[in-house]
C-alpha positions, 0 to 999 in steps of 0.5 A: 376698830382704833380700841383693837388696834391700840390693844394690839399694838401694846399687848404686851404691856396689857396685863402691867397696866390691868394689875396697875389699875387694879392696884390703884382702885383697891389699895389706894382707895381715897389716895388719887395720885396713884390712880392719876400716874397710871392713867397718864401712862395708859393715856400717853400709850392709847395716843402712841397706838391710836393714831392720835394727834393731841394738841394741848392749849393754855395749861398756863390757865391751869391754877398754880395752887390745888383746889380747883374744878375742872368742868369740861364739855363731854364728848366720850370716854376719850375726854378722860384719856386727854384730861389725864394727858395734859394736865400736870396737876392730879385730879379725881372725878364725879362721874354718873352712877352708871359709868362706876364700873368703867375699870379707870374711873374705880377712884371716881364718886359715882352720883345717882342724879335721881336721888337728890339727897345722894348727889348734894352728898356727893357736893358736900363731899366735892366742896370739902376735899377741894378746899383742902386742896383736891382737883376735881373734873365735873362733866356739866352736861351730865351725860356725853352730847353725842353730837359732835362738837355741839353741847348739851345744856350745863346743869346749873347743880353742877357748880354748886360744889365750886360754890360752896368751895369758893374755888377756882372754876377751870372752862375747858374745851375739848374738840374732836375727841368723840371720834377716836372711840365713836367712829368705827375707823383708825384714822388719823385724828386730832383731838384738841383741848383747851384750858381756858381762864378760869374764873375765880370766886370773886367773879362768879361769887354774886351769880345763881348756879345756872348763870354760872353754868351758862357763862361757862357754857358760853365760854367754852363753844366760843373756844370751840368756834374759834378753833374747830 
């Protein structure tokens, strides 16, 4: 129902924004700016029309230099609308093979976590462009909990481009923000995150990537504790 009525209340802006995305995920391929500026107007406009209260926290958290991870809770496509909100900082993604069709994650590098050789591929490749000064998101728990606020275990391989990048490790907190596309209602909602302290290479440099994941993990229900 809120997906309708956002649609309905920019209907004239639908066909502008499917072409813009088209553009982004055909001529720009390889360039994430133009994919990072349409998808901060289609979020700005999906918040306008869904009856949606964003409430962002800590972006002083947020790097001051390029090339650093993201790795946030996943709770449903929405997560992506907020990261592309907030931050003032482009980014790409490494997303799940299955969602590669979504229409806004075309510029995304889908991972098939089946095949192994294809996703330590896809690390190399993740660890590669953040050290020459790309952003990425990298969901950890790998698929979207479905289940509120509650998380799913952290893939410790999902830390292992970071590791290999020695970059900057961005806890992020997302709270509530399942509800705008998983309820069938267009109430009013508000859908909080946070950027919390990263944690740098010199700090995480003599950990195993599960000890990683966990303390990431731990970091981020404690922010959703706190602020639920």
């Amino acid at each position: 129902m809120r997906i309708a009525m956002m649609v309905l209340r920019k209907l004239y802006l639908v066909p502008f924004l499917f072409y813009r995305i088209w553009l982004a995920g055909k001529k720009y391929i390889g360039d994430y700016m133009p994919g990072f500026l349409i998808g901060k107007k289609i979020s700005t406009h999906a918040i306008q029309a869904g009856n949606i209260t964003p409430e962002i926290h800590g972006l002083e958290n947020i790097p001051k230099e390029d090339g650093f991870i993201f790795y946030p809770n996943h709770q449903g496509l929405f997560d992506v609308l907020m990261f592309f909100y907030s931050s003032p900082k482009p980014f790409a993604f490494v997303i799940k093979k299955e969602a590669k069709n979504v229409i806004l994650l075309k510029q995304a590098i889908p991972m098939d976590r089946e095949d192994l050789r294809q996703s330590m591929q896809v690390i190399n490749q993740v660890a590669k462009e953040v050290q020459q000064g790309r952003n990425y998101i990298i969901f950890a728990e790998g698929t979207r909990s479905k289940m509120g606020n509650k998380l799913l275990e952290f893939k410790g391989g999902s830390f292992k481009a970071a590791q290999k990048a020695k970059c900057p490790i961005v806890p992020c907190a997302l709270i509530n923000s399942f509800v705008p596309f998983d309820e069938n209602s267009v109430r009013q909602v508000t859908v909080k995150l946070f950027y919390l302290k990263p944690l740098y290479y010199e700090e995480y440099r003599h950990m195993r990537s599960n000890e990683i994941a966990e303390e990431v993990k731990r970091r981020i229900e404690e922010a959703i504790e706190k602020n639920l």
